[in-house]
N, C-alpha and C positions, 0 to 999 in steps of 0.2 A: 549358359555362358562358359566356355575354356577357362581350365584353370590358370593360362596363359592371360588371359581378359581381365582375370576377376585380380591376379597380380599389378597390370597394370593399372585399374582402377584402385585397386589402394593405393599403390605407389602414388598416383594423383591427388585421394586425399588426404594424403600424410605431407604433399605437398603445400597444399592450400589453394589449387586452382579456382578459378571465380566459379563460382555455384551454376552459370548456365551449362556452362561444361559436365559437372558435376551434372546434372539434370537430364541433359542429353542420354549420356552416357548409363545412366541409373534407367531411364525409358526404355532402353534396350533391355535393359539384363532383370526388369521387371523389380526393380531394389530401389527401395528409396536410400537420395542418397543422403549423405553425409555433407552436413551444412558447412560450407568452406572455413567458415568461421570458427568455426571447431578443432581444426586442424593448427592453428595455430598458437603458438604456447601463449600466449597472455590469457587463452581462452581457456587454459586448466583451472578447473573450479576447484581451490583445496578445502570447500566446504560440502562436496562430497563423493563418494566413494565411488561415482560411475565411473566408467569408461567407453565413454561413447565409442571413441574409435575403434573399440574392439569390439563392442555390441551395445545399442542402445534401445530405447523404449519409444517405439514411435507412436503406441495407440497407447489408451486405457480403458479396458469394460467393468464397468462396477457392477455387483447385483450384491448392496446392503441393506442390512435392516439396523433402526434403529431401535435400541435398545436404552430406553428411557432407567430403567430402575439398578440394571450394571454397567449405564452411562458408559456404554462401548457401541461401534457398530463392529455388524459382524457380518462373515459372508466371505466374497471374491474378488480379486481383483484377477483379471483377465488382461495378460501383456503381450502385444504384438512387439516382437523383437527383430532389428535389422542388425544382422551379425555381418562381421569382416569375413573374409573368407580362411578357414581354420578354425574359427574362433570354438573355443569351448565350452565359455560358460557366460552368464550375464550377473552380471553386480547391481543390487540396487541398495535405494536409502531406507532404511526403517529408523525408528524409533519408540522404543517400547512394545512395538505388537507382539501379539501371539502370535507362532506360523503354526497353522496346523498340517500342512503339507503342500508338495507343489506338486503338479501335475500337467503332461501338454496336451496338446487340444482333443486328443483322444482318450482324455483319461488312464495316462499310463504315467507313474507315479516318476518325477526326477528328484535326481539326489540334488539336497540343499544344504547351506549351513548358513548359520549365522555367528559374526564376526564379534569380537571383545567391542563393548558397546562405549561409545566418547561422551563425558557429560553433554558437550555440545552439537556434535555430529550424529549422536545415535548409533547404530549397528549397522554391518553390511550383511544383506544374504545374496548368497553362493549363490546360484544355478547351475549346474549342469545341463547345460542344451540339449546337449545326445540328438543332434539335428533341428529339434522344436523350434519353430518359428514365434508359436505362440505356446506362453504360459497362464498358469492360471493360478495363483494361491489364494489359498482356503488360509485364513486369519480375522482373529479379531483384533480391535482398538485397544487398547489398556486404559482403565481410569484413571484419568487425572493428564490421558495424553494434551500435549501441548495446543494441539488447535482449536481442541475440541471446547468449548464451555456449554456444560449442560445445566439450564437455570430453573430452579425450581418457580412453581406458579406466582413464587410472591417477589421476585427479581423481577417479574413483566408488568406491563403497563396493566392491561386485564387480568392480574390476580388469582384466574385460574385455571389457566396449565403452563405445563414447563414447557418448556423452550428450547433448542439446540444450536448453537451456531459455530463455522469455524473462522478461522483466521490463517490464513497459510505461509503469508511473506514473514521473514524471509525465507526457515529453512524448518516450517514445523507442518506440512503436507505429510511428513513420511512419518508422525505421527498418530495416522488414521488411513494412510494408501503404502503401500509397498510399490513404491518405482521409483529412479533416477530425479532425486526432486533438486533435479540442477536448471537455474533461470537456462542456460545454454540449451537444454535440452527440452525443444519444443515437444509437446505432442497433443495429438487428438485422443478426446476422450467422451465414452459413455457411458450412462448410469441407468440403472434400476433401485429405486430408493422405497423401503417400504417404514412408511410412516403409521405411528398408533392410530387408531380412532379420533377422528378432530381435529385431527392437525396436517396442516399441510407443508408438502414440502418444495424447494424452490432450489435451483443450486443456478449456477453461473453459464447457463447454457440454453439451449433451447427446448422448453418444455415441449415433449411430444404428445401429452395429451392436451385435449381443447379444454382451456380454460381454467388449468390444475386439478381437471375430473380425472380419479383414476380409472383405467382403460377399464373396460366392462367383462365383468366374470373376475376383476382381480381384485377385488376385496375378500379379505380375509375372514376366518367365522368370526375373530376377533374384532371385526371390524375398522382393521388394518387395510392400508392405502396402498397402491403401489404405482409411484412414478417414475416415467423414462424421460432422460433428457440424453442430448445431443452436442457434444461442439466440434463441427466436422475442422474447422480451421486449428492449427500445431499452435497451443501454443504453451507458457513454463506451466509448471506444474503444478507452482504456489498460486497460481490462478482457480487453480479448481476450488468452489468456493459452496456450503451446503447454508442451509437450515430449514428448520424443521416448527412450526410454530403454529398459534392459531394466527392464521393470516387473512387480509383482503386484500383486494386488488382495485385504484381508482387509475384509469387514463389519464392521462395527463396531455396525447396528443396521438397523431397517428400511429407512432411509434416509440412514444412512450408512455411511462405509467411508474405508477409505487405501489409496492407491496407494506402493507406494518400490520399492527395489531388493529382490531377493528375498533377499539375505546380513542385511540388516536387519531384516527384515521382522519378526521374533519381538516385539522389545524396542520397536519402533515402535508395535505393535496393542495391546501390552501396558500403552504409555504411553498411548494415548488412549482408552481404553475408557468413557471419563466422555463423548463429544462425543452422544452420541444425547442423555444425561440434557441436555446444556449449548442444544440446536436446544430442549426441550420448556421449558427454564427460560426462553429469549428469548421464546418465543410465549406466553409467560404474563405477562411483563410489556408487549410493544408491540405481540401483533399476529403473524397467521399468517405463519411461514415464504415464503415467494414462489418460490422456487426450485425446488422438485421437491426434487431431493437436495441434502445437504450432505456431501461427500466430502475430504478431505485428500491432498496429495499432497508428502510428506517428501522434500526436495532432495536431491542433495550437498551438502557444507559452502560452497561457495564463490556459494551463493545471498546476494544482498544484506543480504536485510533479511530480521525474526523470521518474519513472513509477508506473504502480501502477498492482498488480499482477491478473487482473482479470482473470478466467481459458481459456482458450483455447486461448486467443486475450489478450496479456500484451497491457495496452495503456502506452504511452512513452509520452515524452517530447520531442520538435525537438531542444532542448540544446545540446542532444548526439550526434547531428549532424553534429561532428565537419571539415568533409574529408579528413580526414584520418584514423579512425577506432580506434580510439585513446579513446574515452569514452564507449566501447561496453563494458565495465565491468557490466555498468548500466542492460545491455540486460542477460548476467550473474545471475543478482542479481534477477532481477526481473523471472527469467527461473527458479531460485532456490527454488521460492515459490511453483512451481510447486508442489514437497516435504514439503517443512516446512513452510506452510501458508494455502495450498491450501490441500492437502493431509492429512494431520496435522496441525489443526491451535488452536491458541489459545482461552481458553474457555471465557474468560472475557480480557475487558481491562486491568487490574492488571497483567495478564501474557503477554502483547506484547511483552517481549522480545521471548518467546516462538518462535516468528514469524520470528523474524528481527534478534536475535542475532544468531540462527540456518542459515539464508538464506545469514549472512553477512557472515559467517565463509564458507557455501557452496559455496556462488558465487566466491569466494577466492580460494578453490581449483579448480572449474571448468577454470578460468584463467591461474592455474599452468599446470592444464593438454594440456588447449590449447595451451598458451603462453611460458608455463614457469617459472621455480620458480623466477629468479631475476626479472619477471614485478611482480608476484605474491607478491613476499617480499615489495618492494615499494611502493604497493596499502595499503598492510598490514600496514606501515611501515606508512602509510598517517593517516589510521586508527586510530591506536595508538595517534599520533596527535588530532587527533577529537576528541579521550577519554577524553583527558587530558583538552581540551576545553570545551565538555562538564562536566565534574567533577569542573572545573572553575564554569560555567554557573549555575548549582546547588547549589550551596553554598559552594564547596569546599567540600572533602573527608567527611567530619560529615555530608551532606548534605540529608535529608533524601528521597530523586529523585535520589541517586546513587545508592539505591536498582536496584536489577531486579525485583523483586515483587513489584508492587507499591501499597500505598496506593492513591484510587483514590475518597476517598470518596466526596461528593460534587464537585467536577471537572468534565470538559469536558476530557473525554477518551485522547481527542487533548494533551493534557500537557502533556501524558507519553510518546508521541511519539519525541521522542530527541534521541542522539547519546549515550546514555547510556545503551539505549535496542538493539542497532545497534553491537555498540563496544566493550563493556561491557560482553556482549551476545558470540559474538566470542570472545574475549578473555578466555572468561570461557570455551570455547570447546576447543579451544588450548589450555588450560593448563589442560584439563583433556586428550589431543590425546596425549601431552605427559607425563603424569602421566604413561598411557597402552599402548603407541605404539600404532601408526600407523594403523597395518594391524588389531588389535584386535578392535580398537575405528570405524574403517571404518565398520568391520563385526554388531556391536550395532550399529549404525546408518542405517542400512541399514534394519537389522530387525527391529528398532524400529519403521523407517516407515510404515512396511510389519505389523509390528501388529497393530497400530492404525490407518490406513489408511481411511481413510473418518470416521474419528473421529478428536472430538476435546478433546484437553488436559489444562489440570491446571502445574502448578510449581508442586503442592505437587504430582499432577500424576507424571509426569517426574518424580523427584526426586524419589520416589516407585520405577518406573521402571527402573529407571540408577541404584540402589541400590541391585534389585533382580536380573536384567538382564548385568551386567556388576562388580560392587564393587563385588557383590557376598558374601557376608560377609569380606572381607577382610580387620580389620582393618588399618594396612599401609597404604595400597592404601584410603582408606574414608581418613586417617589422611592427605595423601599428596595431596590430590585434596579440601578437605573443602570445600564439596556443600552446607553445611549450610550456611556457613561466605559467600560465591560467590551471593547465591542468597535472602538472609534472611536479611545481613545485609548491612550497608554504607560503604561508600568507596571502596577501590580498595586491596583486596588480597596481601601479600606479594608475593606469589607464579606467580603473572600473567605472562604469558608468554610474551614478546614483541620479536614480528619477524621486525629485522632488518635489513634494506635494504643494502646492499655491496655498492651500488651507492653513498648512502644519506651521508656521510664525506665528500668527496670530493666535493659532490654542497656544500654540508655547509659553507667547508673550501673557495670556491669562493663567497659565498653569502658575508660571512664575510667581505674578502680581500676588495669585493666591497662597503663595509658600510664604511669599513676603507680609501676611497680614489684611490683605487685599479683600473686596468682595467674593462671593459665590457667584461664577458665571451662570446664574439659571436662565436666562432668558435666552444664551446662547446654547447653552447643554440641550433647550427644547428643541431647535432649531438644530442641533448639529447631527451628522450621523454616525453611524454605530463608529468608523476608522477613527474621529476627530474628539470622539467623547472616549475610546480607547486610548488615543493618543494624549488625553486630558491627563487622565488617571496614573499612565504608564510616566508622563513624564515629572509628576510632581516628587518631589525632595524624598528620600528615604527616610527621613529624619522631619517628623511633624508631631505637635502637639496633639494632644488627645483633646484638647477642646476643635482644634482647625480637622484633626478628623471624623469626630461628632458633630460638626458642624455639615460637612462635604456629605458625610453618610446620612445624615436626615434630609440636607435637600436635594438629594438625586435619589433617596431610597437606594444604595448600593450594596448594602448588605442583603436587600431580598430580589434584588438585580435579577431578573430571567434570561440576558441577554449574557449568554457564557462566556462570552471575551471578555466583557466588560465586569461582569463580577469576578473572573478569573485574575485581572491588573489589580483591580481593586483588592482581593484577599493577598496577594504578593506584597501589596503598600501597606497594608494592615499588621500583616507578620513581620514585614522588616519593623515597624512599629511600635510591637508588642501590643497591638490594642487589642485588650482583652472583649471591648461588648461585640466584638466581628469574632470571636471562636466558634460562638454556635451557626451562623452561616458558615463558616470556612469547614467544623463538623456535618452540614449537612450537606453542602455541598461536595466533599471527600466521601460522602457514604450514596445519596444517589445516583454519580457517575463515576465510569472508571477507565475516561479518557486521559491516556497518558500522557498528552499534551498539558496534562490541566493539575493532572493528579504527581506527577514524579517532579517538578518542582515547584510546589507547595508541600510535599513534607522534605523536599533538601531545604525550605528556605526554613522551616520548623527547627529542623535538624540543627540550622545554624544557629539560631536561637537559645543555642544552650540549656540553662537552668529554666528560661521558661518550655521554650518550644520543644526541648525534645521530649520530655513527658508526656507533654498533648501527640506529640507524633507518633512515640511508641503505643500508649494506648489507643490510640484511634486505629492506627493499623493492624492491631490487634482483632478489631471488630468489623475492619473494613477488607481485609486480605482475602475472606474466603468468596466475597464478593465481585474481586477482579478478574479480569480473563491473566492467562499465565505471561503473556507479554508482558502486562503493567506488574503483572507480583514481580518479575525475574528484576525490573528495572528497579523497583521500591524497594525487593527486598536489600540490594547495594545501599540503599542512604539509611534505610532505620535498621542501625545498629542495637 
């Protein structure tokens, strides 16, 4: 390529040309290019220190080993780099690691440095290219880095051996990988994982050996495993997803299956037996599957969150494991990233709802198609609730976190991630599917994927392409939807649509009767399901006698509750309460999960509690902190003062 060419192509992507162009253009000059999306400003991610347009990370090759007893891995990471033309050096994200040097593909040693490190952001290191296309640093992990949790044999369901797992959204990947760990910046990536004796390892990609056998001749004298995985398709970074465990594997269908621990394994295969029907209900509303498999991988309890969408292998939470099949909305939600997180995700933290409010709104019809619209309404209808809770938690409708565009300047990415980009998010898509109808709003979503598909997106993208590719010029329709006001500004929309459950009167009108001195609904609690015995609980009085909740708690048993929502509302109604015979369920369910859905308001509603509750909060946390993965400590450690 003339340096005359290579001018002109930046000059283009400094413009922002649309990406076929881009593509063309890149074919020629053997470069991949530079995602158009990229080029333009709302698409600076000031959460971290890349710069793509000057040189970014379009591969990653792993060859680590896990290191069970200085709970580090250690090893290489291997970076294919597409530089501007000039360019001198490449910037990436770390956090905590060791670097023990960088080197290019011929082992000839480049100068590096690393940057004054940000409580939040971590460190940058330097590279000096000196022409290298590919790098390679030699580093270990740090203990106690952020994604990593390394669990001893008696934090697992089988009791004996440890455990490894990460967590990488939003911005703690570059606490165990050295590269660009910006959602904008896609890439592909491969590993070589060497796992202890007995343990196997699994990451979010495709296993290249048959059947998680490692390949032959590469067992170590130690007895040590070594597996390679694959994920040829770009995509962010916080995707890249490990653990390392005693596992098995039961199918679930052609192309799917779950991995967990082998003492679980009955009652876990048994809960998800719907996820084959749930991949063939997503491809019937937006659009083939993209991933080869879809497989699940059931934690131990002290995993963050419900799930978390890594490609090929969603990890879960064993919360949803309630037996009866009763929480697989989760397995839904997290399936629906598939499309809009995974396919499509967002360019910057400032756009998650990009992510969540697209996948909240999809897991909801994949429910209807499966289920049905009245569990569908219900969940919906729960929803709604959680909006109104979060726009509470914010500051109230003025509050400037009821944006969907957040401003995230100086914050941790963590603070956007609330039920505003959840709720909020679909609610905004139901009030625009009925703005257009139905079958017209399904046909745009479905193209929408088809066209930015292994790309990432901004709000002001979206908005462009809802405008060209659906408004159409049509003022009505822009006046009756108001995508400015939805996603620009505070508060909640006149227009929002709330989908109302048919069921939810009548629990209500019992929830009531019962605040008022009324019977025990038990004949209907037998009868109702998991949304409507939630919605019992969640809706009764803050403010009840300790006989009316000794009463509730003996005939529903909700203090030894298995069904996690439902004991989850239940200890919330308890604490506001002060009822003391619900501490030792509310203790033990604080100690054997460390779901932060579950876990971070129940000790702020302790917290609130003052002279009773905050003592139980501080000493329980006390006992329960080294238990949690570092997302739920960072969140806890804010309320227990």
């Amino acid at each position: 390529m003339t340096s005359k060419a290579r001018a002109v192509l930046l000059s283009l992507l400094l413009c922002g040309v649309a990406a076929p162009v881009l593509a063309q253009t890149a074919k020629r000059a053997q470069t991949p290019p530079v995602p158009a999306i990229l080029a333009t400003p709302e698409a600076r991610d000031i959460h971290s220190y890349a710069q793509p347009l000057v040189a970014r990370v379009t591969h990653v090759d792993l060859d680590l080993t896990a290191d069970f007893v200085g709970h580090k891995m250690t090893g290489t990471a291997a970076l294919d780099i597409a530089a501007a033309p000039g360019a001198k050096e490449v910037i990436l994200d770390t956090k905590g690691l060791v670097i023990h040097g960088v080197t290019d593909a011929k082992s000839k040693a480049l100068p590096w440095s690393l940057g004054k490190a940000d409580p939040i952001l971590g460190a940058p290191l330097t590279v000096q290219l000196n022409g290298a296309k590919r790098i390679v640093v030699a580093y270990d992990s740090a203990p106690g880095g952020a994604a990593l949790q390394w669990l001893t044999p008696s934090q697992t369901a089988g009791k004996k051996s440890p455990y490894l797992f990460s967590q990488g959204e939003a911005i703690l990947n570059r606490s165990w990988i050295p590269t660009q760990d910006s959602p904008g910046v896609r890439q592909t990536w491969t590993a070589r994982i060497v796992a202890p004796k007995g343990l196997k390892a699994v990451m979010s990609a495709r296993m290249l050996t048959p059947n998680g056998e490692p390949l032959p001749g590469k067992l170590g004298a130690d007895g040590s495993r070594a597996y390679r995985f694959s994920m040829d398709k770009p995509v962010a970074s916080y995707l890249i997803a490990i653990a390392i465990g005693d596992l098995t594997f039961t199918p679930l269908g052609k192309r799917t299956g779950v991995y967990t621990e082998p003492s679980v394994m009955k009652k876990t295969a048994n809960e998800l037996v719907d996820v084959e029907k749930m991949v063939a209900a997503a491809e019937s509303l937006y659009g083939p599957y993209a991933w080869g498999r879809y497989d699940l991988l059931v934690l131990p309890p002290s995993f963050p969150f419900g799930g978390m969408e890594n490609p090929r292998l969603t990890f879960a939470t064993p919360t949803i494991i309630a037996g009866d099949r009763s929480l697989v909305s989760l397995v839904a939600h997290e399936l629906a990233h598939s499309w809009s997180g995974n396919l499509v995700n967002n360019a910057t933290w400032s756009d998650f709802w990009l992510n969540e409010g697209f996948t909240d709104y999809f897991e909801n019809r994949i429910m209807e198609t499966l289920y049905g619209k009245p569990r569908a309404d219900m969940l919906a209808d729960l929803g709604w609730s959680d909006l109104q809770a979060a726009i509470k938690d914010a500051g109230g409708l003025s509050g400037a976190d009821t944006r969907l565009h957040l401003d995230l300047t100086g914050r941790d990415p963590d603070d956007g991630m609330t039920d505003i980009a959840y709720q909020k998010g679909a609610t905004f898509l139901r009030t625009i599917e009925k703005a257009v109808g139905r079958p017209r709003w399904d046909a745009y979503l479905k193209s929408y994927f088809a066209r930015h598909a292994f790309q990432s997106q901004t709000t002001a993208g979206f908005v462009a392409d809802l405008r060209q590719n659906l408004i159409k010029g049509d003022p009505k329709l822009e006046a009756a939807i108001g995508i400015d006001q939805w996603v620009y500004e505070v508060g909640l929309p006149g227009n929002a649509v709330h989908v109302k459950s048919a069921a939810f009167p009548a629990v209500d009108a019992l929830a009531a009767a019962y605040a008022q001195g009324g019977p025990v609904p038990l004949a209907k609690w037998k009868v109702w399901s998991t949304p409507e015995r939630t919605r019992f609980v969640a809706s009764l009085p803050r403010a009840l006698s300790t006989e009316r909740l000794a009463t509730l708690d003996k005939a529903f048993g909700l203090s030894a509750q298995g069904n996690s929502e439902i004991r989850f509302v239940w200890l919330e109604l308890a604490v506001a309460n002060r009822y003391q015979p619900a501490v030792p369920s509310l203790e033990a369910f604080l100690t054997e999960q460390g779901r932060r859905k579950f876990v971070a308001p129940l000790f702020k509603d302790l917290m609130a509690q003052g002279d009773w509750g905050q003592p139980i909060a501080k000493a329980l946390y006390a006992r329960t902190r080294p238990l949690y993965h570092a997302v739920t400590r960072q969140t806890v450690d804010g309320i227990v003062k």
